[in-house]
FIKOLMI-735330 format. One record per residue: z, x, y of N, C-alpha, C, O in turn; residue number from 1; residue in one letter. Coordinates in steps of 0.001 Angstrom, whole numbers. Layout:
<pt n_up="Z" n_east="X" n_north="Y" ca_up="Z" ca_east="X" ca_north="Y" c_up="Z" c_east="X" c_north="Y" o_up="Z" o_east="X" o_north="Y" k="NUM" r="a"/>
...
END
This chain:
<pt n_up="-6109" n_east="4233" n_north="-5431" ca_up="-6632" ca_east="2965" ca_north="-4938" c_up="-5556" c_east="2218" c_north="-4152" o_up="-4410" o_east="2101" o_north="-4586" k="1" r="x"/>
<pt n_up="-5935" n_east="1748" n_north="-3052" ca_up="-5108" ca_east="1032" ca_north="-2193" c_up="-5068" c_east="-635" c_north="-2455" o_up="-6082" o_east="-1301" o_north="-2667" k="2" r="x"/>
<pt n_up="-3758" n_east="-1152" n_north="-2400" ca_up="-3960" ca_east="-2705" ca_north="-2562" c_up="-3341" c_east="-3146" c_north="-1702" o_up="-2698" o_east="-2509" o_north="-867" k="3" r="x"/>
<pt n_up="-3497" n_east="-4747" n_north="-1828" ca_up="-3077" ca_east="-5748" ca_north="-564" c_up="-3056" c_east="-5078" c_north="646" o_up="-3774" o_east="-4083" o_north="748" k="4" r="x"/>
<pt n_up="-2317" n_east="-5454" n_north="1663" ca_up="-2235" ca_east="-5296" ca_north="2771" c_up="-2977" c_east="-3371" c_north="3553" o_up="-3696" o_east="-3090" o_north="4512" k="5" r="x"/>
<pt n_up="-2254" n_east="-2516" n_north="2443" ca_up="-2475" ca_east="-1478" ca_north="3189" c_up="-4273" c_east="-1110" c_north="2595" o_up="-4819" o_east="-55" o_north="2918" k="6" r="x"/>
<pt n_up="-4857" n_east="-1985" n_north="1872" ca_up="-6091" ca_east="-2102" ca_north="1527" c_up="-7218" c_east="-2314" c_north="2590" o_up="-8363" o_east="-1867" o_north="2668" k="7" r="x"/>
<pt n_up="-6178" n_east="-3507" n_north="3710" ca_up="-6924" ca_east="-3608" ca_north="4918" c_up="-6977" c_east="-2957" c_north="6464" o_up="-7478" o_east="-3164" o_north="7569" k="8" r="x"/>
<pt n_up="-6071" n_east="-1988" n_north="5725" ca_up="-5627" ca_east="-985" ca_north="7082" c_up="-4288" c_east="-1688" c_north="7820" o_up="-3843" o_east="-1215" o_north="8865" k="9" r="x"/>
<pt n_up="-3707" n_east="-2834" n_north="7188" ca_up="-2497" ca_east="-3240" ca_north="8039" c_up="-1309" c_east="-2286" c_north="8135" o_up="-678" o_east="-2073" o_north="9170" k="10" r="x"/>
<pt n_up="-1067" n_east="-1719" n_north="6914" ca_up="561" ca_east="-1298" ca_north="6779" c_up="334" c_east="258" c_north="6329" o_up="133" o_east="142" o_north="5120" k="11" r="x"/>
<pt n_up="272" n_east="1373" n_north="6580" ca_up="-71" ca_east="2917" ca_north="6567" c_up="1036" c_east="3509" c_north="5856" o_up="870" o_east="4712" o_north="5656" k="12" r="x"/>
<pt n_up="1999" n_east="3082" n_north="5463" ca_up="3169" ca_east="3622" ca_north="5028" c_up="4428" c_east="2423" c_north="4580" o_up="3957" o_east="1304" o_north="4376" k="13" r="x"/>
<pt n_up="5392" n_east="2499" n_north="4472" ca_up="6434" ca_east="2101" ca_north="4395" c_up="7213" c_east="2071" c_north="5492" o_up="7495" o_east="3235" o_north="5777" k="14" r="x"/>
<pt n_up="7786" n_east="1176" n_north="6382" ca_up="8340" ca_east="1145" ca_north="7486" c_up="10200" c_east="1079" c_north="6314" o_up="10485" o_east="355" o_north="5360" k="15" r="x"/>
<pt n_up="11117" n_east="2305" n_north="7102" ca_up="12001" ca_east="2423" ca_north="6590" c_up="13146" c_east="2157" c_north="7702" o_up="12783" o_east="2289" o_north="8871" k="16" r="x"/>
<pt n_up="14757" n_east="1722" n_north="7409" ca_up="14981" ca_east="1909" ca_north="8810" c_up="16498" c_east="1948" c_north="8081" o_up="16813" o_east="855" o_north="7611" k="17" r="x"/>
<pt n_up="17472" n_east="2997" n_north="7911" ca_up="18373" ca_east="3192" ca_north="7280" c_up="19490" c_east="2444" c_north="8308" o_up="20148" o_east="1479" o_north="7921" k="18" r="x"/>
<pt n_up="19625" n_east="3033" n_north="9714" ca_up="20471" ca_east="1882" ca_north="10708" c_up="20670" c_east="8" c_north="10521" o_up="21327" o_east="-1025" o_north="10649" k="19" r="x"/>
<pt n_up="19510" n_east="702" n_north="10133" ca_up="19046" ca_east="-1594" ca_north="10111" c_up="19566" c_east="-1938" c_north="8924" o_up="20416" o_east="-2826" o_north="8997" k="20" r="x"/>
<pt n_up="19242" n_east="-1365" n_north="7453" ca_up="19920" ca_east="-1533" ca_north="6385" c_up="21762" c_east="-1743" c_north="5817" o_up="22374" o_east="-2515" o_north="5078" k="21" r="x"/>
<pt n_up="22047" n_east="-701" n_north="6572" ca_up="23484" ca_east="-433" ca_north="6754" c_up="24235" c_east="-1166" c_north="7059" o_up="25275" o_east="-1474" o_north="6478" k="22" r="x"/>
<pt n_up="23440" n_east="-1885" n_north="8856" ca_up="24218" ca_east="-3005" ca_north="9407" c_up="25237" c_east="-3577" c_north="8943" o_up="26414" o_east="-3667" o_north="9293" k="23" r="x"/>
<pt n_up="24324" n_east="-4138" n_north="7690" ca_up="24558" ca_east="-5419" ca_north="6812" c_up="26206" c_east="-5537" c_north="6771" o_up="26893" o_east="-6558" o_north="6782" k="24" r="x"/>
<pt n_up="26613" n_east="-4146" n_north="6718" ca_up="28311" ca_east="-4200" ca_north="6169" c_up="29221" c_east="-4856" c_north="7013" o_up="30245" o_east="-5437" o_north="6654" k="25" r="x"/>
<pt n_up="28652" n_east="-4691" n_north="8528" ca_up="29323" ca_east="-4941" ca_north="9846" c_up="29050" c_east="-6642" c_north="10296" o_up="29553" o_east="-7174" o_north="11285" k="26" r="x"/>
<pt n_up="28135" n_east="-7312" n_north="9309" ca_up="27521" ca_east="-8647" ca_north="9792" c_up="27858" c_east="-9246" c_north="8744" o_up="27968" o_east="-8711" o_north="7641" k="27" r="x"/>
<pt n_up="28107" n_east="-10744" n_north="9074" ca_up="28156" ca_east="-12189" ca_north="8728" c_up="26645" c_east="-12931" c_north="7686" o_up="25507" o_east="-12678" o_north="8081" k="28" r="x"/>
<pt n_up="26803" n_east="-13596" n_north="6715" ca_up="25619" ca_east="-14216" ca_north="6358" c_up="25190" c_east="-14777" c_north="7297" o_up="25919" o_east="-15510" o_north="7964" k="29" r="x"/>
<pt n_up="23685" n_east="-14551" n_north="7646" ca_up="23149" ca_east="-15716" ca_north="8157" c_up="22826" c_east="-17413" c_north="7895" o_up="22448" o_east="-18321" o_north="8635" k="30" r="x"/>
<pt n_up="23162" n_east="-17326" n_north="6530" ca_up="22885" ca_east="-18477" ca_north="6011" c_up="24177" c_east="-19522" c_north="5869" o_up="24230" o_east="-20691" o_north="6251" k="31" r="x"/>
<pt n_up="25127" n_east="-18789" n_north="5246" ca_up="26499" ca_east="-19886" ca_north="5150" c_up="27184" c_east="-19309" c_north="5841" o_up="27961" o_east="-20088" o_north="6392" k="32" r="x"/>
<pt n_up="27386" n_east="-17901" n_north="6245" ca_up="28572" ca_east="-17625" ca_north="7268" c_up="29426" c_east="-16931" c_north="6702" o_up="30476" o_east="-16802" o_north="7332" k="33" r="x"/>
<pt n_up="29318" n_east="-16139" n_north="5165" ca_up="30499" ca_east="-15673" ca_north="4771" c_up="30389" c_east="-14220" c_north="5517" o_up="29409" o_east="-13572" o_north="5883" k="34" r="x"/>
<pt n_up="31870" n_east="-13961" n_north="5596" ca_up="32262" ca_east="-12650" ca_north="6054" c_up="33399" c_east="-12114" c_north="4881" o_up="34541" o_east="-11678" o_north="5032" k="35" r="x"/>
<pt n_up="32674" n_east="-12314" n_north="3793" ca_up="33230" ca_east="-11801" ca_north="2829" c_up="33032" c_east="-9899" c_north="2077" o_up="33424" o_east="-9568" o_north="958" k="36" r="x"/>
<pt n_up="32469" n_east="-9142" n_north="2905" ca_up="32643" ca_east="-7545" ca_north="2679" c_up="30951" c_east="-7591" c_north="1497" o_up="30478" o_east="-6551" o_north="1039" k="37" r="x"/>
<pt n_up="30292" n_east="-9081" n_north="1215" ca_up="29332" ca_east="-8767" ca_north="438" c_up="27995" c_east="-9109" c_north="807" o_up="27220" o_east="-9632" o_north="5" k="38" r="x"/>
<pt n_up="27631" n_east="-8779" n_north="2226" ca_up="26850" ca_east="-9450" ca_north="3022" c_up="25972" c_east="-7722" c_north="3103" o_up="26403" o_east="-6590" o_north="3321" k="39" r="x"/>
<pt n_up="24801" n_east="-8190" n_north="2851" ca_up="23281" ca_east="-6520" ca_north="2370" c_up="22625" c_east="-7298" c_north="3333" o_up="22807" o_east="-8453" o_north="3719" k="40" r="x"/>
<pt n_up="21538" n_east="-6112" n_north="3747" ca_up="19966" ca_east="-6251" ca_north="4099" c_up="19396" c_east="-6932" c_north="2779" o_up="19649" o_east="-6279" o_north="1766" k="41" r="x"/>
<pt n_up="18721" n_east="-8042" n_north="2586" ca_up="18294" ca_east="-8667" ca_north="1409" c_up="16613" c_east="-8409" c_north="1995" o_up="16178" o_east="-8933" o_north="3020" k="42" r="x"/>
<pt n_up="15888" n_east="-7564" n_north="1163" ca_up="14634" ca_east="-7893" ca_north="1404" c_up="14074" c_east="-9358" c_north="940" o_up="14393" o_east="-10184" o_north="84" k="43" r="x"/>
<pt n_up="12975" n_east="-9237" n_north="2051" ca_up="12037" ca_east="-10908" ca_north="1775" c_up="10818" c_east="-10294" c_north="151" o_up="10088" o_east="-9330" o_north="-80" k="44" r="x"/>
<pt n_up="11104" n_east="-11131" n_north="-332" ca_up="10343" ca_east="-11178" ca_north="-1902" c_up="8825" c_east="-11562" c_north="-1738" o_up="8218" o_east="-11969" o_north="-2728" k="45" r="x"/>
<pt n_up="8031" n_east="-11418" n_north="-211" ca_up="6749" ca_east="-11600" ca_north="-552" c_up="5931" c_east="-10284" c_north="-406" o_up="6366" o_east="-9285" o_north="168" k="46" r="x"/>
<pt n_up="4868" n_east="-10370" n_north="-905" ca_up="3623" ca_east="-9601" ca_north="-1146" c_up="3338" c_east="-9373" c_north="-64" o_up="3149" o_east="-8172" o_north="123" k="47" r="x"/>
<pt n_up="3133" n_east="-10365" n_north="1301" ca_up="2669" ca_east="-9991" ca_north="2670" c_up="3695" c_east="-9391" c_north="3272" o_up="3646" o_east="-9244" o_north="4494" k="48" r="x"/>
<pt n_up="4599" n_east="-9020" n_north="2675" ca_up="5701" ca_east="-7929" ca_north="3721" c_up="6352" c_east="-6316" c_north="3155" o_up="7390" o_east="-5663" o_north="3265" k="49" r="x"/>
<pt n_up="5153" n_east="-6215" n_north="2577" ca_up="5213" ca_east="-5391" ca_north="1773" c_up="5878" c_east="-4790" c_north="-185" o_up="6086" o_east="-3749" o_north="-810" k="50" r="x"/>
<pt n_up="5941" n_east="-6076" n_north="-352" ca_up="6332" ca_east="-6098" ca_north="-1750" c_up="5465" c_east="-6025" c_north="-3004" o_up="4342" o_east="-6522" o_north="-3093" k="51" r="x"/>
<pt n_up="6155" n_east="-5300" n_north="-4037" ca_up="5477" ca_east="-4439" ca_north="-4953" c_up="6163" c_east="-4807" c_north="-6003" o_up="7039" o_east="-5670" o_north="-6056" k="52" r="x"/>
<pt n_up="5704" n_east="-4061" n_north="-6937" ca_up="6735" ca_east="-4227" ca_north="-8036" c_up="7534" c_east="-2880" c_north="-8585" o_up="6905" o_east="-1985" o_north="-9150" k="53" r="x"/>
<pt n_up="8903" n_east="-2808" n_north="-8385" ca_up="9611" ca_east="-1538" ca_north="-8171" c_up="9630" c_east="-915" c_north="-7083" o_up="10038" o_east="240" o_north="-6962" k="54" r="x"/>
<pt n_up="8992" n_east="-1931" n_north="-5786" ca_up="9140" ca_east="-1849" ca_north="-4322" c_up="9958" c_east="-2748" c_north="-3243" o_up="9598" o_east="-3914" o_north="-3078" k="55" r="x"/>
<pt n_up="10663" n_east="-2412" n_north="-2769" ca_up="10830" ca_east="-3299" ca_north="-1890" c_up="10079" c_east="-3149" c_north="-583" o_up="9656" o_east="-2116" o_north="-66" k="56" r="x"/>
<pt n_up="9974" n_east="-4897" n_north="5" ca_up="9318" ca_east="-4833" ca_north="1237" c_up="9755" c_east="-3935" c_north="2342" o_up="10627" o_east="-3075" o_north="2210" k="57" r="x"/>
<pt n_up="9128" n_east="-4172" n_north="3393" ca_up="9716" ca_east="-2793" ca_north="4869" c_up="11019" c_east="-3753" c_north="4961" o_up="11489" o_east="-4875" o_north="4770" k="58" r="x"/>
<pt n_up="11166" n_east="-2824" n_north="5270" ca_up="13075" ca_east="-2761" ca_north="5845" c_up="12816" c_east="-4072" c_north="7138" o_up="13533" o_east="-5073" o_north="7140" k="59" r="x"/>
<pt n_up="12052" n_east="-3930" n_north="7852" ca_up="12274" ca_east="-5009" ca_north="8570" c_up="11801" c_east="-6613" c_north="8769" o_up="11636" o_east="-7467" o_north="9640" k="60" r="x"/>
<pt n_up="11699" n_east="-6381" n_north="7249" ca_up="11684" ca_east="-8292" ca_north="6336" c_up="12380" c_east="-8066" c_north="5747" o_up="12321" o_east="-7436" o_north="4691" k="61" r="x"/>
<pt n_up="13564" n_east="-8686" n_north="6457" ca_up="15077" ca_east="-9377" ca_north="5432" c_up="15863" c_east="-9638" c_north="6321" o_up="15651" o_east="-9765" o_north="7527" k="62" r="x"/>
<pt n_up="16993" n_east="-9745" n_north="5626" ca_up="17706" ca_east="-11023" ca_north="6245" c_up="19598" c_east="-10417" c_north="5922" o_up="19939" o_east="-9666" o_north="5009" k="63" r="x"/>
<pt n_up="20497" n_east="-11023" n_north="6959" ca_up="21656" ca_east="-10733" ca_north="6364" c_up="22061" c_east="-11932" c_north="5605" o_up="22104" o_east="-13090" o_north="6020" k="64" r="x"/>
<pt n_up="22367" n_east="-11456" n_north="4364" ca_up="22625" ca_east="-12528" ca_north="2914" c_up="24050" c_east="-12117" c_north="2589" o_up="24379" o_east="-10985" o_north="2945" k="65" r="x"/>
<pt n_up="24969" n_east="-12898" n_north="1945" ca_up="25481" ca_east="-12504" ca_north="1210" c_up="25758" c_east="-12391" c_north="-475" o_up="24968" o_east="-13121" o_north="-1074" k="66" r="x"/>
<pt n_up="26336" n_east="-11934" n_north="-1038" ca_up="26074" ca_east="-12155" ca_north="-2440" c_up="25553" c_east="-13435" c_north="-3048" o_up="24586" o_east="-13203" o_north="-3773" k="67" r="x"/>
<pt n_up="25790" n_east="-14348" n_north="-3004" ca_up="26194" ca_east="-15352" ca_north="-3501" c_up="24370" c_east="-16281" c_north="-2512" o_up="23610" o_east="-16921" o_north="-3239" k="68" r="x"/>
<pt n_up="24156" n_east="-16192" n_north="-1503" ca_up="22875" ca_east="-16513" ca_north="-1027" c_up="21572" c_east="-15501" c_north="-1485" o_up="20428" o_east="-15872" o_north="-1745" k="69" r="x"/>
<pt n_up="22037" n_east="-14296" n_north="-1497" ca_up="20926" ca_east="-13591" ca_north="-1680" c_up="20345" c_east="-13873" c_north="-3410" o_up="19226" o_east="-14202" o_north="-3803" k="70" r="x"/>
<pt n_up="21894" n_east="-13526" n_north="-4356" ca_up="21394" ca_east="-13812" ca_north="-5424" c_up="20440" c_east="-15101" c_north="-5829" o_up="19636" o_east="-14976" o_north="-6753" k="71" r="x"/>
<pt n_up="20562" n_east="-16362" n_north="-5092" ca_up="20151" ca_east="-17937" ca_north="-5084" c_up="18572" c_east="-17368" c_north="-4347" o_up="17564" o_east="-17834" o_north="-4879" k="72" r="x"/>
<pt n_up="18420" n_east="-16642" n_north="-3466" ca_up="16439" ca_east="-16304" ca_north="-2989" c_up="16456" c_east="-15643" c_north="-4171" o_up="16028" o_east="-16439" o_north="-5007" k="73" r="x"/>
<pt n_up="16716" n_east="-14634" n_north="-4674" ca_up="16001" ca_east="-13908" ca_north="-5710" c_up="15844" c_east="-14593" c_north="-6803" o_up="15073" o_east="-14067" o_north="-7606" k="74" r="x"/>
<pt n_up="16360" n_east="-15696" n_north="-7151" ca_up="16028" ca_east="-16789" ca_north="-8263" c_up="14942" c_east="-17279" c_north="-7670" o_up="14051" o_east="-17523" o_north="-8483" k="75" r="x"/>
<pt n_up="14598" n_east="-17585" n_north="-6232" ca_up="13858" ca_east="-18415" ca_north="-5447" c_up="14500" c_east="-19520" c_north="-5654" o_up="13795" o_east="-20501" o_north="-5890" k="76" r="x"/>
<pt n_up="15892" n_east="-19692" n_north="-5633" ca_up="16718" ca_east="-21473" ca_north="-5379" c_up="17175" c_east="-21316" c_north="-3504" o_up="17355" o_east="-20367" o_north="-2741" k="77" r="x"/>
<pt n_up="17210" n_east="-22657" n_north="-3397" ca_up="17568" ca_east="-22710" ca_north="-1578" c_up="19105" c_east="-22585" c_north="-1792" o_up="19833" o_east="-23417" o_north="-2333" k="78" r="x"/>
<pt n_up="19522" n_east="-21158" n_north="-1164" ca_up="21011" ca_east="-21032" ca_north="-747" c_up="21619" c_east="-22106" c_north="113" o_up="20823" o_east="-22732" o_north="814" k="79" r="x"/>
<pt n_up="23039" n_east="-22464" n_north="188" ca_up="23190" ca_east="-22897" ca_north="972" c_up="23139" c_east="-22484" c_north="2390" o_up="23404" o_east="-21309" o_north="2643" k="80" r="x"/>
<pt n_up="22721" n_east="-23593" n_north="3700" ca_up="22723" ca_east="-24079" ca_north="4881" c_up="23043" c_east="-24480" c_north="5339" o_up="23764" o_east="-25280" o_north="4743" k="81" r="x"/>
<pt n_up="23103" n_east="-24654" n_north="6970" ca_up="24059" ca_east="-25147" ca_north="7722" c_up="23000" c_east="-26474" c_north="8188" o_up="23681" o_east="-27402" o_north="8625" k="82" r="x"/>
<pt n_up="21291" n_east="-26821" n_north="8197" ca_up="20223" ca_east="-27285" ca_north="8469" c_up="19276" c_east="-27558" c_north="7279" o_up="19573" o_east="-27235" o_north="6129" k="83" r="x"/>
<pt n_up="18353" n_east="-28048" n_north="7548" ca_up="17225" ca_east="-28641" ca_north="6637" c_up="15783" c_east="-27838" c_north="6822" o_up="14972" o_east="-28109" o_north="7707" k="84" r="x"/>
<pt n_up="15611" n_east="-26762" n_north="5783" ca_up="14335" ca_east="-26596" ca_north="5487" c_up="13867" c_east="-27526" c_north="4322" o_up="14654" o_east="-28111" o_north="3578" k="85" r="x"/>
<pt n_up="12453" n_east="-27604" n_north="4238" ca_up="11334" ca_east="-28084" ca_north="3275" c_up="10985" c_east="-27060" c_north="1927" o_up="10571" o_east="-27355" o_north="806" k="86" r="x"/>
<pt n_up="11346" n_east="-25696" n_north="2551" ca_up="10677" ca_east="-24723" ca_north="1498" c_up="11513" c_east="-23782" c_north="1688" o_up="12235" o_east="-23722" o_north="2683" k="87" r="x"/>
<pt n_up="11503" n_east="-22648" n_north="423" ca_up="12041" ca_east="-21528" ca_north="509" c_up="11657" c_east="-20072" c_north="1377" o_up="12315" o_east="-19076" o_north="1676" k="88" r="x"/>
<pt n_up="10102" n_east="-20546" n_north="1633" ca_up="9754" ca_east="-19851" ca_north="2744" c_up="10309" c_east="-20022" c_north="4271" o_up="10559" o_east="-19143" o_north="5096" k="89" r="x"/>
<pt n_up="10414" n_east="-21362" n_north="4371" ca_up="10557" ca_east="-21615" ca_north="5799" c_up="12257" c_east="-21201" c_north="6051" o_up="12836" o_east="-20988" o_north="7116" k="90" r="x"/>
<pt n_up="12723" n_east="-21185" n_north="4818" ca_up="14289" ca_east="-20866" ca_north="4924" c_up="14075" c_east="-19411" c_north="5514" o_up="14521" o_east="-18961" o_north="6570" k="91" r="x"/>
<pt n_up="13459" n_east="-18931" n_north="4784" ca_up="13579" ca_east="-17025" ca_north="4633" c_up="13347" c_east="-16910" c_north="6198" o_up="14152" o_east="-16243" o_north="6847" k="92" r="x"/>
<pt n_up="12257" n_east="-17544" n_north="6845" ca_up="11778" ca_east="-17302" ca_north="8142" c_up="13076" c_east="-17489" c_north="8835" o_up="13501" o_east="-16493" o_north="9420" k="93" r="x"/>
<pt n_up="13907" n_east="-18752" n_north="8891" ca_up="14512" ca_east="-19032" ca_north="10018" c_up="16093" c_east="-17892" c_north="9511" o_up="16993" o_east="-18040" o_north="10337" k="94" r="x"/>
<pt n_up="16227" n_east="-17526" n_north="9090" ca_up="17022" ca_east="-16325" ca_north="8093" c_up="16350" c_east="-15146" c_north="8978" o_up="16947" o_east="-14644" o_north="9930" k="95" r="x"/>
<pt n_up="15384" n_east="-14853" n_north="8677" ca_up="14857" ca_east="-13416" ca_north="9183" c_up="14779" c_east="-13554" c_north="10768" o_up="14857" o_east="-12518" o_north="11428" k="96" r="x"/>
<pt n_up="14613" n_east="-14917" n_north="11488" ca_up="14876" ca_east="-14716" ca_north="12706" c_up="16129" c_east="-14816" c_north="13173" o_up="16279" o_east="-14631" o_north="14381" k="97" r="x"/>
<pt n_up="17119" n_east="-15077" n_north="12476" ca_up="18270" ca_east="-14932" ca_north="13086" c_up="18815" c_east="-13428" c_north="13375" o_up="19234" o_east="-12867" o_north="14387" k="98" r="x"/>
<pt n_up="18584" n_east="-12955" n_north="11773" ca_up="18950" ca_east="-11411" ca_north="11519" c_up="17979" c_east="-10978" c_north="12992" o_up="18272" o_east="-10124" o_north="13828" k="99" r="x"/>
<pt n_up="17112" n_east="-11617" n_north="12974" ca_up="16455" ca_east="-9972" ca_north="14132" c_up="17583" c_east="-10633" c_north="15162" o_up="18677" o_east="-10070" o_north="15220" k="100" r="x"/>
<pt n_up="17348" n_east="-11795" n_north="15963" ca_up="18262" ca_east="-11517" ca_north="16891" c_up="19438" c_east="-10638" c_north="17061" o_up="19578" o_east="-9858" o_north="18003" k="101" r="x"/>
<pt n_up="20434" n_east="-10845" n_north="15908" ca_up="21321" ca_east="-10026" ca_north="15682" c_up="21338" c_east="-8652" c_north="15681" o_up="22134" o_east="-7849" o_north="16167" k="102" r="x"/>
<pt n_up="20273" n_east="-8514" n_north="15023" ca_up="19671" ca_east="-6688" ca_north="15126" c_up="19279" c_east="-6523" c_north="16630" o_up="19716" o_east="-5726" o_north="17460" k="103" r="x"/>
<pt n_up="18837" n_east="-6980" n_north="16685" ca_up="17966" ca_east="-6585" ca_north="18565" c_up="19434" c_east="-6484" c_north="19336" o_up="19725" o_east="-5362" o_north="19750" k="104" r="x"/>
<pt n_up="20273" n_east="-7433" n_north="19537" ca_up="21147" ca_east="-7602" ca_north="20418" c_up="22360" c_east="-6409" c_north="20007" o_up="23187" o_east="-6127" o_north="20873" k="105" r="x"/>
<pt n_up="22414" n_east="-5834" n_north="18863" ca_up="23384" ca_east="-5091" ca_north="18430" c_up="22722" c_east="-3590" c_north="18344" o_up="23255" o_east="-2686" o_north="17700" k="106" r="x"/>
<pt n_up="21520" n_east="-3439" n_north="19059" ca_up="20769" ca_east="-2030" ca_north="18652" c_up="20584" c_east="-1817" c_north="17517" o_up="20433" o_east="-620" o_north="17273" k="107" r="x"/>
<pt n_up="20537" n_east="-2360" n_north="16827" ca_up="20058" ca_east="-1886" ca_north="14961" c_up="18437" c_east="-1507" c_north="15357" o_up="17993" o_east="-387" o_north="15102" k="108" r="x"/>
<pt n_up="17894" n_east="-2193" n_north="15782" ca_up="16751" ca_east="-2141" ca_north="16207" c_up="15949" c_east="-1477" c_north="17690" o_up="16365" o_east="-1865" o_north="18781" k="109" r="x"/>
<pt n_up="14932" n_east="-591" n_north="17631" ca_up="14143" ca_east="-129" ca_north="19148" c_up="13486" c_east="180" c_north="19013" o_up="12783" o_east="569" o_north="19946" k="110" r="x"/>
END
């Protein structure tokens, strides 16, 4: 039996992307800026981006985090920022659009 998303024909598989994951080692938090050697691909923790339980979402919802921010989303507490979101969603968004820029402009991504 198929659920959520790939229930409606959106998502056929798992979008994987080992380049994009990796990055992470070579990049900066997006959120506070550390370039401290502990900065991952942090997947986004919702259901609409493919999240499961004992799944993580596709590789290309997330964000570069570092320890110390990523651990603060996976509580769902607001990491620190350099700006003012309202919600922990709207954080993740402006997070995940930075990372793509970064990915796009550095080929992680095509």
């Amino acid at each position: 039996m198929k659920d959520g998303l790939q229930a409606w024909g959106l998502y056929s598989m798992m979008y994987r992307n080992k380049k994009l994951t990796q990055s992470a080692k070579y990049e900066s938090c997006v959120s506070c800026g550390a370039d401290d050697g502990t900065v991952v691909w942090a997947h986004s923790n919702r259901y609409r981006h493919g999240k499961g339980r004992g799944m993580k979402a596709h590789d290309v919802f997330g964000s570069y985090l570092c320890h110390q921010c990523h651990a603060l989303f996976d509580c769902n507490k607001m990491p620190p920022c350099t700006f003012y979101c309202e919600s922990l969603d709207e954080w993740f968004l402006f997070m995940w659009e930075r990372s793509m820029i970064v990915a796009c402009e550095k080929g992680y991504l095509k």
